[in-house]
N, CA, C and O atoms as a GROMACS GRO file, in nm:
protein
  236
    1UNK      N    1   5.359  -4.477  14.671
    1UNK     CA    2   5.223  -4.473  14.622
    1UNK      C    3   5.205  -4.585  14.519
    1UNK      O    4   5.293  -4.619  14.441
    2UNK      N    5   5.084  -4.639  14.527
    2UNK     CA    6   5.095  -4.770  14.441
    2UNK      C    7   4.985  -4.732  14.338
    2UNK      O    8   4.912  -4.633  14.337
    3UNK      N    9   4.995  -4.844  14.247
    3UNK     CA   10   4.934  -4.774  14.093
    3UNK      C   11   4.743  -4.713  14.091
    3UNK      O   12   4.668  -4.630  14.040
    4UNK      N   13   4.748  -4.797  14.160
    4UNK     CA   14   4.577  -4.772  14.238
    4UNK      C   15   4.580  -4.664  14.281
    4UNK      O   16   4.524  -4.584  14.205
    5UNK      N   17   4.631  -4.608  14.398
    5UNK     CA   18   4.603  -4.454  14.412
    5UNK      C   19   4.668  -4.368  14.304
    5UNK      O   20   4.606  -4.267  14.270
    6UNK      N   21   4.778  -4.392  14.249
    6UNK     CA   22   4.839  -4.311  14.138
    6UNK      C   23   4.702  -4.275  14.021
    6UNK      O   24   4.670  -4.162  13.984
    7UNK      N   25   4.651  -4.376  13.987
    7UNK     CA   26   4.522  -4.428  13.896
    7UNK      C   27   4.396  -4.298  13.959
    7UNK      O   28   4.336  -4.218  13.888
    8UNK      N   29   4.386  -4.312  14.097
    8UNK     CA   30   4.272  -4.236  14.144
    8UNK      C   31   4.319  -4.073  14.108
    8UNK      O   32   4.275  -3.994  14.024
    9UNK      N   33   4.422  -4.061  14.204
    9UNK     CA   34   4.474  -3.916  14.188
    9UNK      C   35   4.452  -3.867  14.044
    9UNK      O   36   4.396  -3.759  14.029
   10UNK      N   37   4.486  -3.929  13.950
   10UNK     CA   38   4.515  -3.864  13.831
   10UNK      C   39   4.354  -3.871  13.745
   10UNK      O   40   4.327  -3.798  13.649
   11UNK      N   41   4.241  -3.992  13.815
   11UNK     CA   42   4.143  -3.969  13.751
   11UNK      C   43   4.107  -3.858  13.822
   11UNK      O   44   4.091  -3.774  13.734
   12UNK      N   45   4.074  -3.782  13.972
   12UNK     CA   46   4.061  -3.687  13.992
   12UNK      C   47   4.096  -3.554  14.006
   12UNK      O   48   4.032  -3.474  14.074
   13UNK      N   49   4.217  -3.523  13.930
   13UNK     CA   50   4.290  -3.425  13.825
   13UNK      C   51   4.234  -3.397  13.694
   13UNK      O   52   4.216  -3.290  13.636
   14UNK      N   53   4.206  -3.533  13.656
   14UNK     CA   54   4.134  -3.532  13.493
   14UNK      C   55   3.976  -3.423  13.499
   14UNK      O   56   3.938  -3.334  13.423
   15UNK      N   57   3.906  -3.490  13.646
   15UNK     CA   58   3.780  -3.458  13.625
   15UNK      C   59   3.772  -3.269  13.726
   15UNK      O   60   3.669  -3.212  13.763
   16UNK      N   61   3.928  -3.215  13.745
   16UNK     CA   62   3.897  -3.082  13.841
   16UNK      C   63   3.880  -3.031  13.649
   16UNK      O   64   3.770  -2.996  13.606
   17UNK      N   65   4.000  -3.034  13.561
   17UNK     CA   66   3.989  -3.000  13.418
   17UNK      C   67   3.885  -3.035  13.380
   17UNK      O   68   3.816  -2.934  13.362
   18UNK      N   69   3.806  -3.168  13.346
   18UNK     CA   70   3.664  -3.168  13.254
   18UNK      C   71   3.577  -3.066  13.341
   18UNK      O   72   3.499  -3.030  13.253
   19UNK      N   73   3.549  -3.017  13.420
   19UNK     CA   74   3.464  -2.945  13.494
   19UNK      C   75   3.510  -2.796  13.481
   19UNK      O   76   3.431  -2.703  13.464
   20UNK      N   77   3.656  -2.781  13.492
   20UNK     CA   78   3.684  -2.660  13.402
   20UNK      C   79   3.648  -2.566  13.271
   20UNK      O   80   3.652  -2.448  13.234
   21UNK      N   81   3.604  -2.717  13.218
   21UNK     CA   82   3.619  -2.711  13.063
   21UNK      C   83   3.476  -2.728  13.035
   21UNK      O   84   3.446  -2.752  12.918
   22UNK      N   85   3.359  -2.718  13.147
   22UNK     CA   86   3.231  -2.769  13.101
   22UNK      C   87   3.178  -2.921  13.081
   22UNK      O   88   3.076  -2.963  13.026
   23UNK      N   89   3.275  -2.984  13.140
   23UNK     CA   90   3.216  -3.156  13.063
   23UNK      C   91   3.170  -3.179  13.212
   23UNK      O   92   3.247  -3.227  13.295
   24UNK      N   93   3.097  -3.159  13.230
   24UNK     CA   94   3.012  -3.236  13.388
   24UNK      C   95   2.981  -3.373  13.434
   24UNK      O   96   3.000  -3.438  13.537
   25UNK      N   97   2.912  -3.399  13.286
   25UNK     CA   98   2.904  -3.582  13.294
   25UNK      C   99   3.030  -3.645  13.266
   25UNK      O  100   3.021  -3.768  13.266
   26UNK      N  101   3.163  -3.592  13.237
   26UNK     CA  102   3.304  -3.698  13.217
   26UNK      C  103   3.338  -3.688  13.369
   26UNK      O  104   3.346  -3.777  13.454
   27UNK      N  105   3.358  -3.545  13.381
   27UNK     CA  106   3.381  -3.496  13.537
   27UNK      C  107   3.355  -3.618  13.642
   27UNK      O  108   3.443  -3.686  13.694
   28UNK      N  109   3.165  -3.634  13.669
   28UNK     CA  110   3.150  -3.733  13.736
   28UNK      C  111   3.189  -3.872  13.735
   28UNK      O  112   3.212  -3.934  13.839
   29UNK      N  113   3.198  -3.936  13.587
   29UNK     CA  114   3.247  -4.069  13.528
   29UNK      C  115   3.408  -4.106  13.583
   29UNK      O  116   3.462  -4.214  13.612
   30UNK      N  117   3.452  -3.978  13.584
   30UNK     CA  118   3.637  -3.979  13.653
   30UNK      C  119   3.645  -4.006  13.779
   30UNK      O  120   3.711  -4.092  13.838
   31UNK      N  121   3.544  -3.894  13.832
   31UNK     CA  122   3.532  -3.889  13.989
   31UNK      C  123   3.472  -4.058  14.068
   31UNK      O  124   3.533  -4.109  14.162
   32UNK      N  125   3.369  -4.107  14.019
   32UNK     CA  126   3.359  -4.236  14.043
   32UNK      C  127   3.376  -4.349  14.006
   32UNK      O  128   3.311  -4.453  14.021
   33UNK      N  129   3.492  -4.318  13.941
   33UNK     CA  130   3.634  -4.432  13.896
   33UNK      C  131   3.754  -4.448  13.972
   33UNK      O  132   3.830  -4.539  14.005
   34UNK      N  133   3.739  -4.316  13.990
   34UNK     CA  134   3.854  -4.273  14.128
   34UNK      C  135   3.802  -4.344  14.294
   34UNK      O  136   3.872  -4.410  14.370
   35UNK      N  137   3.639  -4.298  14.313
   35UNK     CA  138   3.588  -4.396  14.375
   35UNK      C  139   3.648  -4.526  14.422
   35UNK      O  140   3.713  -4.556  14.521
   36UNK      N  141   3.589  -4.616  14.284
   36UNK     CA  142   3.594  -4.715  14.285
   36UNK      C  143   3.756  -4.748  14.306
   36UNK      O  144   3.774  -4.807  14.412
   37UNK      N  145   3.840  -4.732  14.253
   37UNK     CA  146   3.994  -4.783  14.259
   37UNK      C  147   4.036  -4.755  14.429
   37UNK      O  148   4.088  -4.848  14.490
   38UNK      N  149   4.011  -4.630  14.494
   38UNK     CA  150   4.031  -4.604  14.619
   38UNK      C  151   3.980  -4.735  14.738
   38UNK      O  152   4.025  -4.775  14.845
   39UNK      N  153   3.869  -4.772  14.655
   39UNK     CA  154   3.755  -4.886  14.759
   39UNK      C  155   3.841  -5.008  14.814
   39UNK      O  156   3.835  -5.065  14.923
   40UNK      N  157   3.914  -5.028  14.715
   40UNK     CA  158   3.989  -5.142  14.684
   40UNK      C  159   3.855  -5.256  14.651
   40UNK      O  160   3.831  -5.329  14.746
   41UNK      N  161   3.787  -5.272  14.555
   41UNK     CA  162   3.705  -5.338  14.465
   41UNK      C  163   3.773  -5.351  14.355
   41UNK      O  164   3.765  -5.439  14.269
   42UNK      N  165   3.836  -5.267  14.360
   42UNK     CA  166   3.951  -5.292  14.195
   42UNK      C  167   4.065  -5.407  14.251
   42UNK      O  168   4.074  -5.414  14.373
   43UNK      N  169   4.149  -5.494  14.172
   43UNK     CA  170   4.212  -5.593  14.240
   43UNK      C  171   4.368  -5.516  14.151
   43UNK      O  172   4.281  -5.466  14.078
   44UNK      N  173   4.464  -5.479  14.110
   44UNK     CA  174   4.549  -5.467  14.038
   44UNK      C  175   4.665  -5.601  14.029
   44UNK      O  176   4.752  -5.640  14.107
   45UNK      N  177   4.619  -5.646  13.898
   45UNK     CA  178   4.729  -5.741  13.857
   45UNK      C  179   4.841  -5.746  13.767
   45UNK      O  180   4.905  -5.841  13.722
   46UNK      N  181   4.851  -5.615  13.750
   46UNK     CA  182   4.908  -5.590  13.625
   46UNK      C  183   5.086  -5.705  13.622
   46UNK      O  184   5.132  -5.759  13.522
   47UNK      N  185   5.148  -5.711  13.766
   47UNK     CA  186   5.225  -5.750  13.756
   47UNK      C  187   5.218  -5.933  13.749
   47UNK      O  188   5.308  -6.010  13.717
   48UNK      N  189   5.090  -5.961  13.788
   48UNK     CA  190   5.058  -6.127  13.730
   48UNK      C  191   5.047  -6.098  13.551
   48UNK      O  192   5.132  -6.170  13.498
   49UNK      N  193   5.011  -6.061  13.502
   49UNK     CA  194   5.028  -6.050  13.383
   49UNK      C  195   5.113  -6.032  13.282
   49UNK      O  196   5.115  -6.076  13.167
   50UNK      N  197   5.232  -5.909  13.387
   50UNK     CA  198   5.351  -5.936  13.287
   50UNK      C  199   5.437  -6.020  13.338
   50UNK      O  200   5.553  -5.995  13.306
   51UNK      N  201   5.418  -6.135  13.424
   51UNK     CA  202   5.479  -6.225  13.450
   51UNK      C  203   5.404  -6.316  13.365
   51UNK      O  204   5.471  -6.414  13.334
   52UNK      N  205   5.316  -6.315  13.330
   52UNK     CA  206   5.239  -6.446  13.275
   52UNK      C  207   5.299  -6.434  13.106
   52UNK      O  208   5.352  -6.531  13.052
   53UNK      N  209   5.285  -6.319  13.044
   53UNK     CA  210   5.376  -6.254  12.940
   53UNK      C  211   5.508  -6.280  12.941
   53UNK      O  212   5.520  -6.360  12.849
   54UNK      N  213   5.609  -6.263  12.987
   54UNK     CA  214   5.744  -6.331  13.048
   54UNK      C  215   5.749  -6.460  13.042
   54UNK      O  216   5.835  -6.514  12.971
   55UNK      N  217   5.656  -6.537  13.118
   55UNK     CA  218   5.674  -6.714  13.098
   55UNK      C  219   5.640  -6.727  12.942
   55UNK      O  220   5.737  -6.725  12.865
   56UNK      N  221   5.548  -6.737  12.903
   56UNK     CA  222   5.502  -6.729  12.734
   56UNK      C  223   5.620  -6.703  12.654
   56UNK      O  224   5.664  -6.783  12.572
   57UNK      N  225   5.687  -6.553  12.688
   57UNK     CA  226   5.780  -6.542  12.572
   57UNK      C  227   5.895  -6.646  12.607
   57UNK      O  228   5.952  -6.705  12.516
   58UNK      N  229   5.926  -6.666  12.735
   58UNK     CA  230   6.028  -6.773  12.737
   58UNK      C  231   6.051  -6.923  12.602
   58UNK      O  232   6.154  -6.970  12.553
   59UNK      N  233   5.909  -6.955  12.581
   59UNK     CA  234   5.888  -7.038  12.546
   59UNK      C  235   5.952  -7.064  12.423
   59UNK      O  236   5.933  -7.171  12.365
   0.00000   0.00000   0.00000
């Protein structure tokens, strides 16, 4: 599982609890974040970055 769906799953875990708990509008804000990351509109670079971090500290 790659960090993108890991990312979705867990925003839509977050939002079964805010809806538990009464928060309706976080609920939805989770749920179509989860959306969005699933779409693949999200790009994940995290690992260009800590490579880009890595060259830098080389320096």
């Amino acid at each position: 599982m790659d960090r993108l769906t890991r990312a979705a799953d867990e925003n839509r875990q977050a939002a079964v609890w805010a809806r538990a708990h009464g928060r309706e509008e976080r609920a939805k804000q989770l749920e179509e974040r989860a959306d969005e990351l699933e779409s693949g509109r999200v790009q994940d670079c995290t690992d260009q970055v800590i490579a880009l971090f890595r060259a830098v500290g080389r320096r």
